[in-house]
N, C-alpha and C positions, 0 to 999 in steps of 0.2 A: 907618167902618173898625173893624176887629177887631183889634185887636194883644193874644195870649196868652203876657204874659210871667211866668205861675206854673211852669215847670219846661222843661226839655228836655228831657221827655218827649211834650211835646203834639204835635211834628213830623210832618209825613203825608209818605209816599212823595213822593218827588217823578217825573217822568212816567218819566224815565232810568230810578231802579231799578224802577219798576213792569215796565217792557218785560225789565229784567232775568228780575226776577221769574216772569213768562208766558215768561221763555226759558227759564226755569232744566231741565236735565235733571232727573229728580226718580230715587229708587231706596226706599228703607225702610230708614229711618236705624238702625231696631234689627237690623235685618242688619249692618249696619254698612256698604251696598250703594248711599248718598244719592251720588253722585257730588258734588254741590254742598255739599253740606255736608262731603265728604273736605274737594274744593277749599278750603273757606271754613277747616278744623281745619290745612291745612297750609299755610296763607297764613299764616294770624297766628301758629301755632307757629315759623314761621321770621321772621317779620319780628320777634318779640320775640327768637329767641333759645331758645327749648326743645324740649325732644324733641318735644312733642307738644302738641296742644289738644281741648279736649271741648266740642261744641256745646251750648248750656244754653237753655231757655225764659228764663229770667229772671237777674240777677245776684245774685237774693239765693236763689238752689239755688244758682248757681255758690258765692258765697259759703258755703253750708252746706255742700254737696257737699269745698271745699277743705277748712275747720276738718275736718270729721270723716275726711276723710281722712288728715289731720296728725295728728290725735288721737284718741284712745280712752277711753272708759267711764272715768271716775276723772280723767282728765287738765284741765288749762285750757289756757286763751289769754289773753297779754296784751293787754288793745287801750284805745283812747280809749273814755272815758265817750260822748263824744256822737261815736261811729264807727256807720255805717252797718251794717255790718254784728252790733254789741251792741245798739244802740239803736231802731232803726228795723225790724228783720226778723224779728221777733212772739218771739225768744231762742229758735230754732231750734237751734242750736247744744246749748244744754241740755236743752230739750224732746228733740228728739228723738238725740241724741246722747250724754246725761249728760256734755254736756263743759262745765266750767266756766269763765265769762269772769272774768276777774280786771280791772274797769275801771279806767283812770288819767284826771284829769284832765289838760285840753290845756291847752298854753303857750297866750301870745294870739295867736302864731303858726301855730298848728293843730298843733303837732310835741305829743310826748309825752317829756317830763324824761329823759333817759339817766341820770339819779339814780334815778330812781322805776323805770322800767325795771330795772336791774341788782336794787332794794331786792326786786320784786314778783316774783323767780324766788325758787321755795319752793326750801329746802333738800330731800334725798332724807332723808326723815323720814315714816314711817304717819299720821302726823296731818299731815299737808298732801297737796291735789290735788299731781297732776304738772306742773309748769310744761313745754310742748311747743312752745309757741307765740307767732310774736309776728306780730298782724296790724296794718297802719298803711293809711292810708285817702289816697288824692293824685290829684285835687285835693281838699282838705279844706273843703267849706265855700264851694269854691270860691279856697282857699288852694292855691297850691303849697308843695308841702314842700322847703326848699330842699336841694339834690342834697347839698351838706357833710352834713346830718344822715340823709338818706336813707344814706347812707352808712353813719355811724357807728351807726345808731341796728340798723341790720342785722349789722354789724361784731359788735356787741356781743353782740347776741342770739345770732349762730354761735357764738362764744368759752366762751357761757353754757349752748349745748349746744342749742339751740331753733330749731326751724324757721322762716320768714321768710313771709308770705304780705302780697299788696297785692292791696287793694280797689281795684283801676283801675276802675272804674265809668268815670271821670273822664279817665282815662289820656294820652290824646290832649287832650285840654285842658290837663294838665300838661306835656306837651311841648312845647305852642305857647307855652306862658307860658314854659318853659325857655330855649326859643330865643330870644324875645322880648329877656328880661333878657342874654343871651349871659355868664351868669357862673352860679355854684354857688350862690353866698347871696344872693338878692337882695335884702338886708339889706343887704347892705355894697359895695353900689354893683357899677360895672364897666361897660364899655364897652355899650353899647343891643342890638349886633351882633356877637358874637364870632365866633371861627372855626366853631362848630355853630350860629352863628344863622341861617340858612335852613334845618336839615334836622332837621325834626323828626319822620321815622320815625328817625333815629337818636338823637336825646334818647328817645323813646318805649322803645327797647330799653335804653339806657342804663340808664334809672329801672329795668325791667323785672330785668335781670340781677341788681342787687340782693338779689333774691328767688329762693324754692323757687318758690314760682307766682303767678301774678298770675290775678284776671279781670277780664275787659273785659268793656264792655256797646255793646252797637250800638244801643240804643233812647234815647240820651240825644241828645249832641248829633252823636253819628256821622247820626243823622235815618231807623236804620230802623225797622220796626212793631216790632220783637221780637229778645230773641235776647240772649247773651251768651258769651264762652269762657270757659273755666278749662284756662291753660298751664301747663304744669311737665312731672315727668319720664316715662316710660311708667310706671315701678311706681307714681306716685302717681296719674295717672290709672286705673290698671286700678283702685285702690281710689276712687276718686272717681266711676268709670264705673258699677260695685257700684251705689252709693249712690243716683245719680243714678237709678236702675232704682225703689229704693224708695221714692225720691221722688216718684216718677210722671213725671219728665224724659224719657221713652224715647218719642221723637216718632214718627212714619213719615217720610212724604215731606214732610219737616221742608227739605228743600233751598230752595222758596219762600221763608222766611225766612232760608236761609242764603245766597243768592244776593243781596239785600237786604241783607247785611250786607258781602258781599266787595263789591257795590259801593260802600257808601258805605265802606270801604277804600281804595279807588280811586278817588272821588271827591268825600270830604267830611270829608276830613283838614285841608288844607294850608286849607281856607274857614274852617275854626275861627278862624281868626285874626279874620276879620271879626266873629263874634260876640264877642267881647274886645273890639275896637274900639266895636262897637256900645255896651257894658256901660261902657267909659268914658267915650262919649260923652253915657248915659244918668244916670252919678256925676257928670258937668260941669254937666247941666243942672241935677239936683237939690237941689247944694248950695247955690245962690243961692236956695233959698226957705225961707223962716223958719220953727224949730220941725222942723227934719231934719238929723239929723247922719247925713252918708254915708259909709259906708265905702269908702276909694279897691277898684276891683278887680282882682283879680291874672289872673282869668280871664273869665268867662261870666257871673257871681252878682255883683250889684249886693243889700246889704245898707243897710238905712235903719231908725234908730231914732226915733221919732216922740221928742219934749223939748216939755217944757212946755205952755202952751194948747194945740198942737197934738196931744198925748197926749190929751188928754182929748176931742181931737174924730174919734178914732181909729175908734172904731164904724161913725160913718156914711163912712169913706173908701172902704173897698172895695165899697159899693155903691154911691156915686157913679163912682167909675172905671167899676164893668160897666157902670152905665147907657150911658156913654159909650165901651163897647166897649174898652173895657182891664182884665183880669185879671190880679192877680198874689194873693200868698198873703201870710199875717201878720196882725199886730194891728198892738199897741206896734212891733215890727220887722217889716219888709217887706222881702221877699225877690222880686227880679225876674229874669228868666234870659233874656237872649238864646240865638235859635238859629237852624235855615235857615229858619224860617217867621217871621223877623221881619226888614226892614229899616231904612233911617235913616227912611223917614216913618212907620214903625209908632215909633222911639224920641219923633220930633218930638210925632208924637198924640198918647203917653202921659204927655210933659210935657208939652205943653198943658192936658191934663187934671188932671194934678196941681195947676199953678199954678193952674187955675180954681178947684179944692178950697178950697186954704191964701189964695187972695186975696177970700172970703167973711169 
């Protein structure tokens, strides 16, 4: 058995949207002429909530395409030190943008201090960049950001004169954990099931409004080949459309993958939840073996710190697992991701396999 639990990105079409896919009408998306990709740009601009959406190859152009839209030659952005879009996407933003990130560290929460926030907007002064921006990242790590701070943490940033953008990669995973907890802080308790807890395209827009624009990615645990939006307003897409051009984003008969995406829209929403279930079914079993401290999960990402003897027998784990037809990624911490290409006997496998490791 193969069970690939190193990200939720490894997911393959499944036969539904392939037929999609071979149905999809097609046009040349830089006309702006893709009919399926119209479809796909005004499906999720209204299911979030904004004028409009811009179909992207990947989430980290959506991601640069939005910064440099927000901001210009001289200006920054506030964001988390270990956010996806400062850390992980080669500093596109600066590279090609001269726009500078101003990083904060995270709470152990995954939030970012609304102290440090408010301290890290520059005064209007020639010797400081322009503070423009503030981007937050949810699910974080596979954290939700609890809605009370999504809130404020945006609140603030408009107050302080600064535009709001969310790294939804995750987006729809955050919503299902929203709903799940059926409360705002899931810190401090609350009924399991509230009044929005079954509807989580309406958590999803909820989060979403918070923001000038959001992007979403379809290639994670939505389960298609490719693809992401970036929503917000028509004047901010017309300059993020700009960009997207000098990116090299400007597809053709780009609707193949956008049809691939409004399906799993339509049909790989409301399953997320199963991969959550999965993720803590896979925290249950792990914490009963010696030398792993788990961290409980709030979504998809099952997080494991190897302790003691077990640290030091770190090296040879990840190729004992692939021997045995289980991937995941890490050293010391180990990061596993449920998604639709894994079920409960691909979770049983790979604790099976783990226990075999640690009981040598």
């Amino acid at each position: 058995m193969q069970v690939d639990l190193r990200s939720d990105t490894v997911t393959r079409p499944t036969p539904g949207m392939r037929e999609a896919m071979m149905a999809a009408p097609l046009g040349d998306d830089v006309y702006a002429d893709d009919p399926s990709v119209n479809a796909l740009q005004d499906k999720i601009a209204d299911l979030l909530g904004f004028e409009g959406a811009l179909f992207m190859p990947t989430g980290t152009q959506s991601n640069l395409c939005a910064i440099l839209a927000h901001c210009q030659r001289g200006d920054e952005y506030i964001v988390g030190q270990m956010a996806h879009c400062y850390r992980w996407e080669g500093g596109g933003a600066a590279v090609f943008g001269s726009v500078q990130p101003q990083p904060l560290s995270h709470q152990i929460d995954g939030t970012l201090s609304l102290e440090e926030i408010e301290a890290a907007v520059k005064p209007d002064d020639a010797h400081y960049a322009r503070t423009r921006l503030l981007a937050l990242e949810n699910t974080f790590g596979g954290k939700l950001l609890p809605m009370d701070y999504v809130r404020q943490a945006t609140a603030l940033a408009r107050d302080k004169g600064l535009t709001r953008h969310l790294d939804g990669a995750r987006l729809f995973n955050a919503a299902v954990a929203q709903a799940e907890t059926g409360c705002d802080n899931p810190g401090a308790g609350g009924p399991p099931q509230g009044e929005r807890g079954g509807n989580i395209l309406a958590e999803a827009r909820r989060i979403a409004q918070c923001f000038d624009s959001v992007s979403v990615c379809f290639s994670k645990g939505l389960g298609a080949p490719a693809g992401s939006a970036l929503c917000g307003s028509r004047e901010l897409l017309s300059r993020a459309h700009r960009i997207r051009k000098m990116a090299g984003g400007g597809m053709r008969q780009a609707g193949l993958l956008a049809a691939a995406a409004s399906y799993a829209l339509d049909h790989h929403v409301v399953r997320l939840a199963q991969d959550h279930a999965l993720a803590r079914r896979l925290a249950e079993g792990l914490t009963g073996i010696d030398g792993l401290v788990v961290e409980p999960p709030q979504s998809n990402m099952v997080f494991v710190e190897l302790v003691g003897p077990a640290r030091a027998r770190a090296a040879g784990l990840l190729p004992f697992l692939a021997a045995r037809g289980v991937l995941t990624s890490g050293l010391y911490r180990l990061r596993f991701v449920t998604h639709l290409d894994v079920d409960a006997a691909g979770i049983e496998h790979a604790l099976s396999a783990m226990r075999d490791f640690f009981a040598v």
